[in-house]
C-alpha positions in Angstrom: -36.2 -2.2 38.1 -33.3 -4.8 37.1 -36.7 -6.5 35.2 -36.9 -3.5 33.5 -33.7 -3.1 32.4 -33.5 -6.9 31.4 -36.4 -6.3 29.1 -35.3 -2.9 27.7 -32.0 -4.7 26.5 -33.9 -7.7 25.2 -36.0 -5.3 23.3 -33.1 -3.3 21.5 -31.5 -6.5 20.6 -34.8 -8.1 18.7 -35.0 -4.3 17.0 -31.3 -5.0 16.1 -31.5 -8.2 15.0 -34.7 -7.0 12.8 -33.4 -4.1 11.3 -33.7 -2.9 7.8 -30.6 -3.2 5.4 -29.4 -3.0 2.2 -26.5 -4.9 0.8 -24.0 -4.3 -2.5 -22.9 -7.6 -3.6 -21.7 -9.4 -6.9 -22.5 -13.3 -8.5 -20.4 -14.2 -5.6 -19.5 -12.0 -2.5 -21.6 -9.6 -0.4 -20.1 -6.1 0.5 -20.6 -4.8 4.3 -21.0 -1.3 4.8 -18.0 0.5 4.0 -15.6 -2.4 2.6 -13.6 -2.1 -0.9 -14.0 -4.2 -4.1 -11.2 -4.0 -6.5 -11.9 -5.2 -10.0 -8.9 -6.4 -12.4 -10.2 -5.4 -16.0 -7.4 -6.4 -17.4 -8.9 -9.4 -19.5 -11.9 -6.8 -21.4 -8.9 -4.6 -22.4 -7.8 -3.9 -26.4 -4.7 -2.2 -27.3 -4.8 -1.5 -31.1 -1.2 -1.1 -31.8 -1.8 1.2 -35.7 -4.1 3.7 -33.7 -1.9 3.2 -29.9 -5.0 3.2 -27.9 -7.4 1.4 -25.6 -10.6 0.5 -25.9 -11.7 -0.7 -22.3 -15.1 -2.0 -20.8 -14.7 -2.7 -17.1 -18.2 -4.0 -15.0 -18.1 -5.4 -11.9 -21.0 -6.7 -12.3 -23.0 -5.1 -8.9 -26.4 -5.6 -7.7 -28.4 -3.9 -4.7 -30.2 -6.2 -2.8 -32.7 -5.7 0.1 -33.8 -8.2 2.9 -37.4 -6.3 3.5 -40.1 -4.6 1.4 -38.6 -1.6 0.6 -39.9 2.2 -0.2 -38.0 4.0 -3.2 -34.1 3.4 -3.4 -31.4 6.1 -4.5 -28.2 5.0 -5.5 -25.4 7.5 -6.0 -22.1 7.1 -7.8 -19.2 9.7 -7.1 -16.1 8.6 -9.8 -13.3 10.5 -7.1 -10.3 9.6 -9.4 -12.0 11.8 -11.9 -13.0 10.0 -14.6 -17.1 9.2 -16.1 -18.8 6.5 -15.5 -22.1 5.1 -16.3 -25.0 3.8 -14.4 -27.9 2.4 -15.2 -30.0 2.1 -12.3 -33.7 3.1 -12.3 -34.8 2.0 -16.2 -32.1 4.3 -17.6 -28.6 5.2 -18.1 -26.5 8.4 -17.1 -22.9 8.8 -17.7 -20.5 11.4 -15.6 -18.6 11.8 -12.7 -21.5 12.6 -9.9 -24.5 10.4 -10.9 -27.4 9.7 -8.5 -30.3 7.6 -9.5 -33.6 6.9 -8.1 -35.3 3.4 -8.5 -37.8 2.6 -11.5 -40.7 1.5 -8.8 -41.7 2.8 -5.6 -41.5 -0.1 -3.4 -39.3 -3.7 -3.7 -40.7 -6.9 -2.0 -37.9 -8.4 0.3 -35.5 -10.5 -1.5 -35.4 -8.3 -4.6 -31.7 -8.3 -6.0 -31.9 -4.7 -8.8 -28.8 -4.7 -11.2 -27.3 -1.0 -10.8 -25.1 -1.6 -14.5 -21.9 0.3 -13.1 -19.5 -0.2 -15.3 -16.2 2.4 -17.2 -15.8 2.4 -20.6 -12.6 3.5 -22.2 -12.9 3.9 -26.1 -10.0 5.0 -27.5 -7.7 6.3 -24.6 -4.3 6.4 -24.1 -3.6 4.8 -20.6 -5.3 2.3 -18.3 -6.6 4.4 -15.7 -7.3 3.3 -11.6 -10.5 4.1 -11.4 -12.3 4.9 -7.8 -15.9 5.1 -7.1 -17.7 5.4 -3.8 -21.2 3.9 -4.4 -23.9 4.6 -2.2 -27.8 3.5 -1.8 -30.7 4.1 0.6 -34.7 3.6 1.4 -36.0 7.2 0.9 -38.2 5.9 3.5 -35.5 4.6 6.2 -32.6 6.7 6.3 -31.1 3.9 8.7 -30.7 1.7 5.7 -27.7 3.8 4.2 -24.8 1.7 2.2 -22.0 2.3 0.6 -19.1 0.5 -0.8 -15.8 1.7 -2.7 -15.3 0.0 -6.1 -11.7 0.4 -7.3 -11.4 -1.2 -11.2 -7.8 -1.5 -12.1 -5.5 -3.2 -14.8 -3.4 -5.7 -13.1 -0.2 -4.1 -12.4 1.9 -7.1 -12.5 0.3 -8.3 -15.7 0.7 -7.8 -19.9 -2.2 -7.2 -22.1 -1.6 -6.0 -25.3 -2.6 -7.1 -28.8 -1.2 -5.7 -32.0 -2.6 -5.5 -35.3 0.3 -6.3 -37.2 1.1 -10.4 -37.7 5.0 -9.9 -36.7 5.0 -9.4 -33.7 2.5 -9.3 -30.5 2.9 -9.5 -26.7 0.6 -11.8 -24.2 0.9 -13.5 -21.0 4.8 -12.2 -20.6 5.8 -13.3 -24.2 6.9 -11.2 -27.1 6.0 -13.4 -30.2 7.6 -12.8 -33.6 7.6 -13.8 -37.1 10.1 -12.2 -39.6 10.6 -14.2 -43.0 14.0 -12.7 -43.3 17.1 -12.3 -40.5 16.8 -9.4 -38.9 17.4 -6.6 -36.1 14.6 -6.5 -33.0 15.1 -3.7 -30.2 12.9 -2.5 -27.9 13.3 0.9 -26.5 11.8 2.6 -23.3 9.9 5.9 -23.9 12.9 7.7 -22.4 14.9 6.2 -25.5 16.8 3.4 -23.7 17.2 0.4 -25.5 15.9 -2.5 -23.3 16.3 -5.2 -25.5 17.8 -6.5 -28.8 18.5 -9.5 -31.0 18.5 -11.2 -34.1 15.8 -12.8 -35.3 14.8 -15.3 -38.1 11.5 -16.9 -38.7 9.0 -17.4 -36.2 9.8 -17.5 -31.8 9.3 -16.0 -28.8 11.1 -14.2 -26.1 10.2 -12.9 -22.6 9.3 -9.9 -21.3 9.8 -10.1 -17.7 12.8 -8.3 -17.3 10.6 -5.2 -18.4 9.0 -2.9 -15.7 5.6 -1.7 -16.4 5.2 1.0 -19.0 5.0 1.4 -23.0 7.6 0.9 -24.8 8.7 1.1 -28.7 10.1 -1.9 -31.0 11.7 -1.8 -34.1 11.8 -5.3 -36.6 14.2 -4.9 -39.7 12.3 -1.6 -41.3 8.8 -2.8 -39.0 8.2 -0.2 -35.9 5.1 -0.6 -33.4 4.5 -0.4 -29.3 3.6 -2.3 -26.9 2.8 -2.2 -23.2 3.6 -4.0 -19.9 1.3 -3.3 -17.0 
């Protein structure tokens, strides 16, 4: 009977060992089931400073992989910090909140890596959302292959990324460059209407911004006025 029991075991270990999965994973990491990717989009952001919006294109870049020959594969996306996104999966693309997706072929040999194209894009918004999606995928065939990850894109919070149009004055990497031919006024006011910053300026410098806390915030330059934004 011990024999048995000895061979049972050994026999739900090899099934272990052999069982069928599928994996999320990027260029350069592999997800387990249930772990969290954030993505910092913070370098495929634009902040147009005449029209005071974004335009934002965040893609982490995720493929579904599978270590045996497969059946058909669904993939859903559920966006639960409200927003639409877009997926690509199975030979076309559908944008919303709720999107599930069933593979372009019927079967996959093992070792078949399928780009799902999950991305956001922003075109002309007014804020840099957190965006949270809970991505699943399974064999239609093997319910015991079930998946998912949480992909969490974000701007980096301790980070500046904002570009104006104007050629007086723009704001990168935690510096506030300006050029003003003649001597004059810059202050920089938070959206409650506190003045933040001031000085006089002549020609072309820079001046930090680290002593500003994340948010938007108005400048004026002589008779120039714009925004900009610390994230």
């Amino acid at each position: 009977m011990k024999k048995f029991y000895l061979m049972a075991a050994s026999l739900l270990v090899a099934l272990g060992a052999s069982a069928n999965s599928l994996t999320f994973e990027t260029e350069n990491q592999k997800f387990v089931n249930g772990e969290t990717f954030t993505l910092d989009y913070s370098d495929e952001v634009t902040y147009y400073d005449d029209t005071q919006d974004y335009d934002i294109v965040a893609d982490p870049k995720i493929n579904l992989t599978c270590d045996y020959p497969t059946g058909q594969l669904e993939v859903t996306a559920v966006c639960t910090s409200g927003q639409e996104i877009q997926l690509c999966f199975g030979g076309t693309c559908n944008m919303g909140k709720e999107i599930t997706k069933l593979s372009m072929e019927d079967s996959y040999p093992a070792g078949t890596s399928i780009p799902l194209q999950f991305e956001y894009m922003g075109f002309g918004v007014t804020e840099l959302p957190e965006v949270v999606t809970l991505l699943s995928a399974q064999d239609l065939n093997d319910p015991s292959t079930a998946t998912s990850m949480t992909v969490i894109m974000t701007a980096g919070s301790n980070s500046i990324k904002a570009i104006t149009t104007d050629n007086y004055l723009s704001v990168a990497n935690g510096v506030l460059t300006f050029t003003s031919a003649n001597e004059a006024a810059l202050n920089v006011y938070s959206l409650s209407g506190n003045r933040v910053m001031s000085a006089n300026v002549k020609g072309a410098g820079t001046l930090s911004t680290a002593s500003l806390a994340p948010g938007i915030y108005v400048y004026s330059l002589g008779n120039k006025t714009g925004k900009f934004v610390v994230r």
